[in-house]
N, C-alpha and C positions, 0 to 999 in steps of 0.2 A: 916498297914491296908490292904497293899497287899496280895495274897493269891498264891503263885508260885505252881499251882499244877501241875508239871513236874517230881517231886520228894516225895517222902513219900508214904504211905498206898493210892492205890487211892481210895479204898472203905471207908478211914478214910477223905479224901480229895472232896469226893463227897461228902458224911453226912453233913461233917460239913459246905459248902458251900450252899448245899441246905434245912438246918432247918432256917435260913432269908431269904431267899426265900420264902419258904413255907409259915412261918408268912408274908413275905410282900403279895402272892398272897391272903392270906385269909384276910389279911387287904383290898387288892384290893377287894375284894367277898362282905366286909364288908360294903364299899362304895357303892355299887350296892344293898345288901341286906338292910341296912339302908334305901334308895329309896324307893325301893320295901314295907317292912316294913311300912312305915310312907303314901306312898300312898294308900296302902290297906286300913288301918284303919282309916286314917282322912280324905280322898277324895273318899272309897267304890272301890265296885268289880269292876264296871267299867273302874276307873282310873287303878286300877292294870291293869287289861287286855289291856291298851292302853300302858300303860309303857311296857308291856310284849311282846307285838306285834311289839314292834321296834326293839328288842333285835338281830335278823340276821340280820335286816339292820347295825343295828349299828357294827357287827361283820363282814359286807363287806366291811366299808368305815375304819373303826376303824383298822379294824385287819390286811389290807393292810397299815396303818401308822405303825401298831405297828408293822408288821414284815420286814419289813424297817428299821426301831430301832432297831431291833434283829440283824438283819443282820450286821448293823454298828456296832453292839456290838462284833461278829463274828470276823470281821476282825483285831478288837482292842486286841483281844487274841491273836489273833495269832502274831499280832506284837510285844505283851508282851512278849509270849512265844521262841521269834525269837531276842529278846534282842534289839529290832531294835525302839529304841526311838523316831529319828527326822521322821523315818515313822508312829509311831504311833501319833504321835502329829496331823503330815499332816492328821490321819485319822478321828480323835477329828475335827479340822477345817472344813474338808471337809461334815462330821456328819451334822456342825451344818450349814453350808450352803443350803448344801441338804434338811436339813428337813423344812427351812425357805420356800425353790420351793416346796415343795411335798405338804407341806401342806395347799398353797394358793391354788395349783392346785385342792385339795382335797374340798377344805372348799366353793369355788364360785359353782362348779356344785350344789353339796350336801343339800347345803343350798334351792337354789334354785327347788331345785326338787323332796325335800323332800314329800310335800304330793302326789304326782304323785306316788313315788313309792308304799306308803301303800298303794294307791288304786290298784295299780298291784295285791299286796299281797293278795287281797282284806278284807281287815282290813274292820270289821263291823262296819257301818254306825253310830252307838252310841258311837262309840270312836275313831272316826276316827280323831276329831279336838284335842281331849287333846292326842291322840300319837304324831302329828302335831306338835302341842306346846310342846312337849316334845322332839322330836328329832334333831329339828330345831337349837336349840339353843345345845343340845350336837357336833352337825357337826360346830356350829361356833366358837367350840372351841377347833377343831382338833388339832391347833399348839401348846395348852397347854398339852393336853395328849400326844403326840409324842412328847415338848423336856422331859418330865418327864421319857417320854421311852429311847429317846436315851441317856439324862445323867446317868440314872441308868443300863441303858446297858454297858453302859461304863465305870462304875465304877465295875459293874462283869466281864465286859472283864479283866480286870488289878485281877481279886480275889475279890473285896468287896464285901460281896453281904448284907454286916452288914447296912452299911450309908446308900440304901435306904429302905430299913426298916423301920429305926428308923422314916423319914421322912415322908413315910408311916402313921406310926402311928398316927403322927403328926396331918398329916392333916386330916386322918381318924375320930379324936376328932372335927376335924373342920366342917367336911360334915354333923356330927349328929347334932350340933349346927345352921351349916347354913340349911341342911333340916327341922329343929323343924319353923326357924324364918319366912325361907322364906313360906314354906306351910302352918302353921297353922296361925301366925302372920302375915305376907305379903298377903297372900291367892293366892300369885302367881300360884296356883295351877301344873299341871305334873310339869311347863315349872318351879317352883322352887326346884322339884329335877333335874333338870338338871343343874341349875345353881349353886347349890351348889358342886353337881361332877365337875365339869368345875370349880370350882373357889378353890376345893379346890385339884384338880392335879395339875394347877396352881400354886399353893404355892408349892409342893411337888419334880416341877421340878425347879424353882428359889431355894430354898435351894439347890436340889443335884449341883447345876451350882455352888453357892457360894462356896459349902464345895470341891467341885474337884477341882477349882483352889487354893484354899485356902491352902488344904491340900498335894496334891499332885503336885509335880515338872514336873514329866514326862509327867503330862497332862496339863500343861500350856503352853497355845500357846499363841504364838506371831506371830505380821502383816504378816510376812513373811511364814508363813505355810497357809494362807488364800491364796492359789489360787487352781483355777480347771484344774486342768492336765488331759489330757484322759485316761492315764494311772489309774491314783489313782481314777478319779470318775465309769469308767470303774470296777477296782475292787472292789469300795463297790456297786455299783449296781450291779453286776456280781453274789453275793451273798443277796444283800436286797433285789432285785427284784423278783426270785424266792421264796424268803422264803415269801416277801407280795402277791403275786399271790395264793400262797400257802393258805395262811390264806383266800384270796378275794373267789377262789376256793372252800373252802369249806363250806363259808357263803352261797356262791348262795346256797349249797346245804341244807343248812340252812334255808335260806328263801323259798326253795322248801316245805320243812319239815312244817314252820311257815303257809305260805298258805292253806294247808291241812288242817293244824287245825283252822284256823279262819272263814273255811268254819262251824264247829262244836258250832259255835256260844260264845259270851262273856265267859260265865262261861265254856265252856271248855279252852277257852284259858285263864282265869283266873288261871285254875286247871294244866293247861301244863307247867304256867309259874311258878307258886308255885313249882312246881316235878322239874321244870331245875334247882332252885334254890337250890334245897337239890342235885341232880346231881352236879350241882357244886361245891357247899362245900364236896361232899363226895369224889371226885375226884381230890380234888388239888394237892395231896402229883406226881400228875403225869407230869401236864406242869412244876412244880416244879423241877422231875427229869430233865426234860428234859433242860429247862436253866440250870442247874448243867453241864449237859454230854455235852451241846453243847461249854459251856466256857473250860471246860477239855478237851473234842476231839480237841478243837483249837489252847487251848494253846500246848498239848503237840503234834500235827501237826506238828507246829511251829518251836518248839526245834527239830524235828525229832525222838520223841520216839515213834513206832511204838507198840510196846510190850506191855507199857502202858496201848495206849491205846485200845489195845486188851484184857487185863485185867479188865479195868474199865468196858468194854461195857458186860463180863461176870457178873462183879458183880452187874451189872446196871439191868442185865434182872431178878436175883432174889429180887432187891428190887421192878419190875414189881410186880410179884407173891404178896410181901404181898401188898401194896398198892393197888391192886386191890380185894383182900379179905378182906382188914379194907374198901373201899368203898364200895363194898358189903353189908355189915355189918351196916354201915350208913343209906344206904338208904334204905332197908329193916326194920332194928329193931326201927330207931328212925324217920322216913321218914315221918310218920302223925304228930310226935310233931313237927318238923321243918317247915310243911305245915302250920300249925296251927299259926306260927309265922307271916305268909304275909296275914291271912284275918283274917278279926275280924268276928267270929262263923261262921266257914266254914260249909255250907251244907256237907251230906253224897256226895251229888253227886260230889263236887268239891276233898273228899278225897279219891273218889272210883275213880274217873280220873287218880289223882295224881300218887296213890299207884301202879295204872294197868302199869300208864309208870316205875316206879321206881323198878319194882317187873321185868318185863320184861328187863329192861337194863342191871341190873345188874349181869345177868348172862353172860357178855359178855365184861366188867370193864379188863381182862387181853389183849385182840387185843388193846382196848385203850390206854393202858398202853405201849405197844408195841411201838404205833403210835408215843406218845410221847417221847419212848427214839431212836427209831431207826429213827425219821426223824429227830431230834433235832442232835444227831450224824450228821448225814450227812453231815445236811445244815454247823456242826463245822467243818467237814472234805474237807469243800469246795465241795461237790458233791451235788447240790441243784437241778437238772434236774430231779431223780425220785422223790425227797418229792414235788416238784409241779406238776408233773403228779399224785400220791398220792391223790394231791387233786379233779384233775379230774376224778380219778376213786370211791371218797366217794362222788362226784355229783352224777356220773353214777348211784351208786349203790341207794342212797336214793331214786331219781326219779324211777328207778324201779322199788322198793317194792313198792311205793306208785302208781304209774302208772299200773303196771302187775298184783298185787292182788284184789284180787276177794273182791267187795264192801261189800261182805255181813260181810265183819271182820271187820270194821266198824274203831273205835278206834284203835284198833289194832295192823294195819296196821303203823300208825303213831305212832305206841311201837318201831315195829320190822322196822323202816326205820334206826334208827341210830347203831344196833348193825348190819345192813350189811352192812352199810359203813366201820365200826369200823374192821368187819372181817377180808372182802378185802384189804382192806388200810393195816393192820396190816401184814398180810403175804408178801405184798408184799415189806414192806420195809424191813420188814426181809430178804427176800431170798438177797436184794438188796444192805443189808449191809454184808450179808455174804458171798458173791461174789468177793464185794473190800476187804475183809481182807483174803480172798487165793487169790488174786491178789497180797496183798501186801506181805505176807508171801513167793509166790513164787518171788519176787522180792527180796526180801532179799535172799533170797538161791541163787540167781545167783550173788550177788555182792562178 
């Protein structure tokens, strides 16, 4: 079940690593749009727009857990790739220590100061209590979404990326179940889709826990790999801390984005949140690549084939190219039937919203794509200092279009904030990866 990709086609070695991926992220999209879905049409526009309004918070507290998890995922390649067992075990252990402290540290502020922040945001007055009740209880269950990340992290560090998938799936039949019972049966209202996302990554990361030691040797640890050496906690922070900044970084820029629009009142950010929704589905095949390239830049790191992967990151920029043409193509041609799915008889004006953002992104889906294979490289190659400044410069750039452009562009503006972050970010990791690989080629010439 292992997947040693040090050796073989790596453009065959990529593919086939990243189509369970792919289905797990759309599984993941699934979970969210299920939510999304069910709170539209049995709680109204309202609730939508209160679930929708949480959405960069949740991608500041959440996305700093989960690239934490990635990162721990990182290191586990490279120990694979490196043949190096009893250190990869130590990094398994260490994994689940750490995410035990990160995510108390996570879960006590967050909980607590939850509705402070949507008042920051300034979330509108009529939905300010059901986003409340809605995000409250997703932050109190930070420690079941991040071990679900790091176990399945850590089963793609070693190659798998098939077992969480399947679990995936799993529990994804169980969200639909527990969102029908708890919101329409319970009446638990927001706060019952969030209970069911929470209770069913919950189940998603206890299976991945059971089936990795179960199945795999290399990953079972014992008492004696459970301590913290400065050295080893050192090196997975070294790498998870950047890649969580990174993600934390570009939510602020996020919720910069989200504030803008909730100034435009409920039903525009009802119609913002419908278009991110189709935005994300039309775009998976790209964080996709990028957990692909970042477990292949790790592993073969690791081993020391350099050539590799210099190969794979060519073949990696023309799967860029179509993956951002089939999302194109999404979010354009099928983008009103997809909106159509989160309100029950959407006004004109919530798909003329919708469409103005989706019509405008789209033309700019290849820097995104960029973003994701050339910081994902990186953060595999151990060089995580530009993709967290990366994220500082897609802050930079969204609050400037939205801060420096002239009010009379109205909507607009918050079209064109996400494809200048997307631009900027995008060149810049490129020049930043193409830098280290005539670094590393002139280094091999001289040995």
């Amino acid at each position: 079940m292992t997947k040693d990709m040090t050796s073989g086609s790596p453009l065959k070695m990529i593919l086939l690593f990243s189509i369970p991926v792919l289905l797990g992220n759309l599984f993941q999209q699934f979970y969210n749009m299920v939510d999304t879905i069910i709170v539209g049409r049995y709680l109204g526009e309202e609730a939508l727009a209160a679930v929708g309004s949480t959405g960069s918070i949740m991608f500041l507290v959440l996305g700093f857990a989960m690239g934490i998890a990635q990162g721990f995922g990182v290191m586990v390649s490279q120990a694979f790739g490196a043949r190096d067992f009893k250190r990869l075990r130590h990094y398994v252990a260490l994994a689940f220590i750490l995410t035990v402290i990160v995510s108390v540290l996570l879960t006590v502020p967050t909980v607590a100061a939850s509705r402070q922040f949507l008042i920051w945001m300034n979330t509108p007055e009529n939905i300010l209590d059901m986003a409340d009740d809605y995000i409250k209880v997703i932050f109190g269950g930070i420690i079941l979404t991040m071990f679900y990340n790091v176990t399945a992290g850590i089963l793609r560090g070693i190659g798998d990326s098939k077992t969480p998938l399947y679990f995936l799936i799993l529990s994804s039949f169980l969200n639909v179940v527990l969102d029908i019972f708890l919101i329409v049966t319970v009446k638990l209202g927001t706060a019952g889709a969030a209970y069911a996302t929470i209770i069913s990554q919950g189940v998603s990361a206890v299976l991945c826990l059971v089936y990795m030691i179960w199945k795999f040797e290399i990953l079972r640890t014992t008492k004696k790999d459970y301590y913290l050496d400065l050295r080893g906690v050192g090196s997975m922070l070294s790498v998870g801390i950047p890649m969580a900044l990174n993600y934390s970084i570009t939510a602020i820029g996020t919720m910069v984005l989200q504030s803008a629009v909730n100034v435009f009142g409920s039903s525009v950010v009802a119609a913002f949140t419908a278009g991110s929704k189709v935005y994300n589905i039309a775009t998976q095949t790209m964080p996709t690549l990028g957990t692909a390239i970042a477990t292949y830049c790790g592993q073969n790191l690791g081993a020391g084939k350099f050539d590799r992967i210099f190969d794979g990151m060519k073949k990696g920029f023309f799967i860029c190219i179509g993956a951002a043409a089939a999302a194109a193509a999404i979010s354009v041609f099928a983008g009103e039937f997809i909106v159509s799915w989160f309100v029950s008889d959407p006004s004109e004006e919530i798909f003329s919203y919708a469409m103005q953002y989706l019509k405008t992104v789209s033309w700019f889906y290849l820097p995104l794509a960029m973003i994701y294979l050339y910081r994902n490289a990186l953060q595999g190659l151990g060089r995580g200092l530009v993709p967290m400044l990366s994220g500082i410069l897609e802050l930079v750039a969204r609050f400037a279009v939205i801060a420096f452009l002239p009010e009379s562009l109205g909507y607009l503006t918050i079209c064109l904030a996400d494809p200048a972050a997307w631009v900027s970010t995008g060149l810049l990791l490129f020049v930043t990866y193409l830098v280290w690989q005539q670094k590393m080629k002139k280094q091999a010439q001289l040995r």
